[in-house]
C-alpha positions as CSV (number, residue, x, y, z in Angstrom):
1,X,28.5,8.6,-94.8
2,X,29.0,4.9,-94.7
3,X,32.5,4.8,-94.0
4,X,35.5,6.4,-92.6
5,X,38.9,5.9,-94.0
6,X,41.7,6.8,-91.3
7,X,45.2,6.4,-93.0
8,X,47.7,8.1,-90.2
9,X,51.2,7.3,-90.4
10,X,51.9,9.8,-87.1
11,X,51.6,7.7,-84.3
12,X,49.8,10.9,-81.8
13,X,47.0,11.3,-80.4
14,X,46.1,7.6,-80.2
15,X,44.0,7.9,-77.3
16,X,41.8,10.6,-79.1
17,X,41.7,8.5,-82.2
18,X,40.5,4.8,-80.1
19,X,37.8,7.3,-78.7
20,X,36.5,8.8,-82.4
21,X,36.9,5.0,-83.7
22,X,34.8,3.6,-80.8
23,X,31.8,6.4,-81.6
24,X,32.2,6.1,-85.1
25,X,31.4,2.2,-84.4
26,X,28.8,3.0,-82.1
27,X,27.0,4.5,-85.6
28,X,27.2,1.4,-87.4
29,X,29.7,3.4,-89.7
30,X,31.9,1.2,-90.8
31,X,36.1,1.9,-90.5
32,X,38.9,0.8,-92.9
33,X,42.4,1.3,-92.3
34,X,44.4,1.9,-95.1
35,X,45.4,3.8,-98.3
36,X,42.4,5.5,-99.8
37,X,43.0,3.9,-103.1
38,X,43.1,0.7,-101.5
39,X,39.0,1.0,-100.4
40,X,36.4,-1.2,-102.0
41,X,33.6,0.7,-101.0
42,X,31.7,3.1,-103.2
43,X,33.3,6.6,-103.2
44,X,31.0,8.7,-102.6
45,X,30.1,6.9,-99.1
46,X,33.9,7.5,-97.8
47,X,35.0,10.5,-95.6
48,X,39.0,9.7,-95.4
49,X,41.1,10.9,-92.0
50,X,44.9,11.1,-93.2
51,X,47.8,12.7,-92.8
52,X,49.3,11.5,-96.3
53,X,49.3,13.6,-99.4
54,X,49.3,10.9,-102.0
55,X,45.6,10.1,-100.0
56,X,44.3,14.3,-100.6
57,X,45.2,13.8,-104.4
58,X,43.4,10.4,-104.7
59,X,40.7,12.1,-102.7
60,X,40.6,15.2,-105.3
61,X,40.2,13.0,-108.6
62,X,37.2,10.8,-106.8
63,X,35.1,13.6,-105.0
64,X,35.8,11.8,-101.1
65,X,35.7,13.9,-98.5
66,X,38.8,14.6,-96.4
67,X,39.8,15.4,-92.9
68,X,43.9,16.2,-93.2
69,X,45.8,16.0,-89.9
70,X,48.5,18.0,-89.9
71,X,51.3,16.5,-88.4
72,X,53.8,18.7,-85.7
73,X,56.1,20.5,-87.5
74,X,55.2,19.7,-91.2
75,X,56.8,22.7,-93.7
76,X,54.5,21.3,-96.1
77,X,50.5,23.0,-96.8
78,X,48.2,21.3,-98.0
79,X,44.8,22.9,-100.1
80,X,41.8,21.2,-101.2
81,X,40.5,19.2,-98.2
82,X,37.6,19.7,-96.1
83,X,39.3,20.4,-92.9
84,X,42.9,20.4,-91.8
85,X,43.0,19.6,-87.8
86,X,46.0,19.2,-85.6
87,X,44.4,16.9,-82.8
88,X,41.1,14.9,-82.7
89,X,39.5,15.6,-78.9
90,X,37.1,18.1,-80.4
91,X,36.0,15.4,-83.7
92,X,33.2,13.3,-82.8
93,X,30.4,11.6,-85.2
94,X,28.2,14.6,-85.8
95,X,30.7,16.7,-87.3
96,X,32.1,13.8,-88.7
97,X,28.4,13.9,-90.9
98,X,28.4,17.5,-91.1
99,X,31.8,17.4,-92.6
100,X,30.8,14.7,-95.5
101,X,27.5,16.1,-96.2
102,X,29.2,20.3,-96.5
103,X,31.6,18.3,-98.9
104,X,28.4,16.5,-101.3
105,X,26.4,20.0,-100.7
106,X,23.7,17.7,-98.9
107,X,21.5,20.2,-95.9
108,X,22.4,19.4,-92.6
109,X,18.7,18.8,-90.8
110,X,18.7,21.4,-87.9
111,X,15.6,20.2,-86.4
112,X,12.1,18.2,-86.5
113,X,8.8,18.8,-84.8
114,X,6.1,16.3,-85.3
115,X,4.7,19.3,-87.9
116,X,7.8,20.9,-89.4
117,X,11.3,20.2,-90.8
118,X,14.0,22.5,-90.3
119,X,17.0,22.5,-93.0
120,X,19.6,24.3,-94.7
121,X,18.2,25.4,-97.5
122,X,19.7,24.0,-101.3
123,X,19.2,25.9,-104.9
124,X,16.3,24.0,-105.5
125,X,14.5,26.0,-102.4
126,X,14.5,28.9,-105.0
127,X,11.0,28.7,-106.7
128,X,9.4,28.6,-103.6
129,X,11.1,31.4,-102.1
130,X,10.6,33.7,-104.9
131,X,6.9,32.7,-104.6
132,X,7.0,33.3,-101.0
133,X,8.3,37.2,-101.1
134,X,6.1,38.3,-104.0
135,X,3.1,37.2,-101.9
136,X,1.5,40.9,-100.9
137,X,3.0,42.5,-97.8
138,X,5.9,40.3,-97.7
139,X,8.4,43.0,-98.5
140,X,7.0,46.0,-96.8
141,X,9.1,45.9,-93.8
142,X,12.1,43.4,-95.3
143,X,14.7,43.9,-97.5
144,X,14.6,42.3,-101.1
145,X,16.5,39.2,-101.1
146,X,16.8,39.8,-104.6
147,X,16.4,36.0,-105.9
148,X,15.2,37.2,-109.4
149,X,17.3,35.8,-112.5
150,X,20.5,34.3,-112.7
151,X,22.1,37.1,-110.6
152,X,19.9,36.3,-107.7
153,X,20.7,32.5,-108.5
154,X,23.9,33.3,-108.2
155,X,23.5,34.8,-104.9
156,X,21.8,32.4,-103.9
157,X,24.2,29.6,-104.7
158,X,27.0,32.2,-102.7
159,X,25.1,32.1,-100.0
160,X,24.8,28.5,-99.3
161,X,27.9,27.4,-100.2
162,X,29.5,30.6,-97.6
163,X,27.3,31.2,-95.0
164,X,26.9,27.7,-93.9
165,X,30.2,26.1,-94.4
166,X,31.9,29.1,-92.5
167,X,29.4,29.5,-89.5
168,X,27.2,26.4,-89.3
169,X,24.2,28.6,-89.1
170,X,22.1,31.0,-91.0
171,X,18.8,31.1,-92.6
172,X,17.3,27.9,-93.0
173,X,14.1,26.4,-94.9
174,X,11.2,25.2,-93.1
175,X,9.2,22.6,-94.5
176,X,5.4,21.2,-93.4
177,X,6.4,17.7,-92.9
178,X,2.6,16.4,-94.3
179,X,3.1,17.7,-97.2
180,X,6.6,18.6,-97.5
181,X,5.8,22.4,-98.4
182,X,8.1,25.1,-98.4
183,X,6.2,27.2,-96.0
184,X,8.8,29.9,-94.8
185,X,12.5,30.8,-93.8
186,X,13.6,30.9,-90.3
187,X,17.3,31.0,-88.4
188,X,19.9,32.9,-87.6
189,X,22.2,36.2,-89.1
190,X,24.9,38.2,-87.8
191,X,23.6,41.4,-86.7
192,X,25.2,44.7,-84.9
193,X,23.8,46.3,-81.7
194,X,25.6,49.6,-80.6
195,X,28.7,48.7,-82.1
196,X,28.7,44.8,-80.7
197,X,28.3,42.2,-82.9
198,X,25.0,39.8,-81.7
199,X,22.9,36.8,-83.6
200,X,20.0,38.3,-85.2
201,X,16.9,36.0,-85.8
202,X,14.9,36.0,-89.1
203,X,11.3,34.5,-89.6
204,X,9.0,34.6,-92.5
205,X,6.6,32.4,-92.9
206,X,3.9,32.0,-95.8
207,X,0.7,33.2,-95.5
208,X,-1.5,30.0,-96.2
209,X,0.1,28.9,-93.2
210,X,0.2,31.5,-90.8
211,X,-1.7,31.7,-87.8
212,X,-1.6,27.4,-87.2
213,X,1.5,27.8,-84.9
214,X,4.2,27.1,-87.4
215,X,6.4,30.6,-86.8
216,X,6.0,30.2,-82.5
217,X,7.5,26.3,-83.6
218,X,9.8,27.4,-86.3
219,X,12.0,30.0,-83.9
220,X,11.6,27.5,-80.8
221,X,13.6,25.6,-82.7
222,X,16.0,28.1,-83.7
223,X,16.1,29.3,-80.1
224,X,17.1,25.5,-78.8
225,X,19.8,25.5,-81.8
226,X,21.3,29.0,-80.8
227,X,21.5,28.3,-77.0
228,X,22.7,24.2,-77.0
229,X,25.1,24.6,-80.3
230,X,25.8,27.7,-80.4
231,X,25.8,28.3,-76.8
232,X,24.7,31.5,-77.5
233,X,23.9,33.7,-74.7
234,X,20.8,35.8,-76.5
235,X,19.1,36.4,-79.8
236,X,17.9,40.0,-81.2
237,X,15.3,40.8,-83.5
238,X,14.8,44.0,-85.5
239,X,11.8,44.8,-86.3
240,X,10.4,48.4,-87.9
241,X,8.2,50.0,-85.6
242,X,5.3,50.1,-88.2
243,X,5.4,46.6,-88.5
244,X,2.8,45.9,-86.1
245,X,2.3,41.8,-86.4
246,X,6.1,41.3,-86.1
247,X,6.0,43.8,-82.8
248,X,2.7,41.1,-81.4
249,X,4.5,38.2,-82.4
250,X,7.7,39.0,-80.6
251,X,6.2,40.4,-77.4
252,X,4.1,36.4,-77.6
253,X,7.2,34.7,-77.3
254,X,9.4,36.3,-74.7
255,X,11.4,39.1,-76.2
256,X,12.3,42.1,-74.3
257,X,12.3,45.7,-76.3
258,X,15.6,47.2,-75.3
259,X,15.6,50.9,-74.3
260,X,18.2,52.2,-77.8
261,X,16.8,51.6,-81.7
262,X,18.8,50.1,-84.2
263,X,20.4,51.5,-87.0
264,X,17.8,53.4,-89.0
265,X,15.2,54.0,-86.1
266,X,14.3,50.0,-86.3
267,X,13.1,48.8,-82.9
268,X,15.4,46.0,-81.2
269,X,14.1,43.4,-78.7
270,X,16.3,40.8,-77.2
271,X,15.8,37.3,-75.4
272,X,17.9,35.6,-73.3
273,X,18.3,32.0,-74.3
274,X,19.9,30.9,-70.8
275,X,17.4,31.9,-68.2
276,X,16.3,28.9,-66.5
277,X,18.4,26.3,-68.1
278,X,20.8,24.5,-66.0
């Protein structure tokens, strides 16, 4: 995102709007105000703020992603934007990004460690996932993503384009930053706990790289993510009780069993992610 576009003709929530401007500055992101039509830069750079409809149709025919503030008391809906707000104090630059790059189908980078990536995964990920769970073991005690064929492609494809634009999380691809290997999956699900609804983490990582640290790294990372932008209270894992490495590794890292199983007998532990934090 190199620029932002804000073409309001509604003259609210100016003090909201000199705040996102002065961040969006702060970036080095450049801001133009007028017409989208009437921008020089190169399309696919632009994410356009705008109240105007003419603007959402302009956006439509060049692939520019669009933020569309709806105005009080407009009759009129409007379809094919990005996001349709009705005030700015909760926009700031990071969704701002988020927003483009869910638009070009670009991952959002969840987090970095001096030995890993972590990143929404993208369709090319496949290959190396379907490598990953036909390794032997892998599917013993998880369920078959099923990835195979266009079907599973398909699925796949579903998956990203859902599951991440609707709740900002999932599970995401990690990466050895060396070499830039796929080496496993981590993040997050939603799971159900005796009727509740709770954030269910998922690991896997490859077995060339297993025992070096990366899974312990891999869900510290996911932990951070859940508690700081998700302010999530806890994560759960369910594991199956003859999965014995899975039962070690969770114990390693913190998580409490908790006293009722799951649904089909599988055991449940549970960590809470705000102990100690201030």
């Amino acid at each position: 995102m190199k620029t932002v576009v804000f073409h309001l003709q509604a003259k609210t929530c100016e003090k909201d709007i000199s705040k996102l401007k002065e961040e969006i500055l702060s970036y080095n992101i450049r801001i133009e105000e007028k017409e989208l039509s009437e921008v020089k830069e190169e399309k696919d750079g632009i994410l356009a703020i705008t109240d105007q409809f003419s603007d959402v149709d302009y956006a439509k025919e060049h692939n520019i992603a669009v933020i569309f503030y709806e105005t009080p008391g407009t009759n009129r809906s409007v379809s094919g934007v990005d996001m349709v707000v009705q005030g700015f104090e909760e926009l700031n630059v990071e969704y701002l990004q988020l927003i483009y790059m869910r638009h070009h189908g670009l991952p959002w980078i969840i987090a970095k460690t001096d030995r890993i990536c972590i990143r929404e995964s993208v369709e090319g990920d496949l290959t190396a996932f379907r490598k990953l769970y036909q390794e032997e073991g892998m599917l013993d005690y998880l369920p078959n993503p099923e990835f195979e064929g266009e079907e599973g492609r398909e699925n796949f494809r579903h998956y990203i384009r859902s599951m991440y634009r609707f709740y900002n999380y999932g599970i995401w691809t990690v990466l050895e930053r060396k070499s830039g290997a796929i080496i496993g999956r981590v993040g997050i699900e939603n799971g159900e706990y005796q009727g509740q609804s709770v954030l269910e983490l998922g690991y896997l990582i490859g077995k060339d790289w297993r025992r070096q640290g990366f899974a312990r790294e891999a869900v510290s990372m996911t932990e951070r993510f859940a508690a700081e932008v998700l302010q999530a209270d806890s994560l759960h894992a369910f594991i199956h009780p003859q999965n014995e490495s899975s039962i070690a590794f969770i114990k390693a890292i913190g998580y409490e069993k908790l006293e009722l199983p799951g649904e089909d007998g599988v055991l449940v532990w549970q960590k809470n992610l705000q102990k100690g934090r201030i």
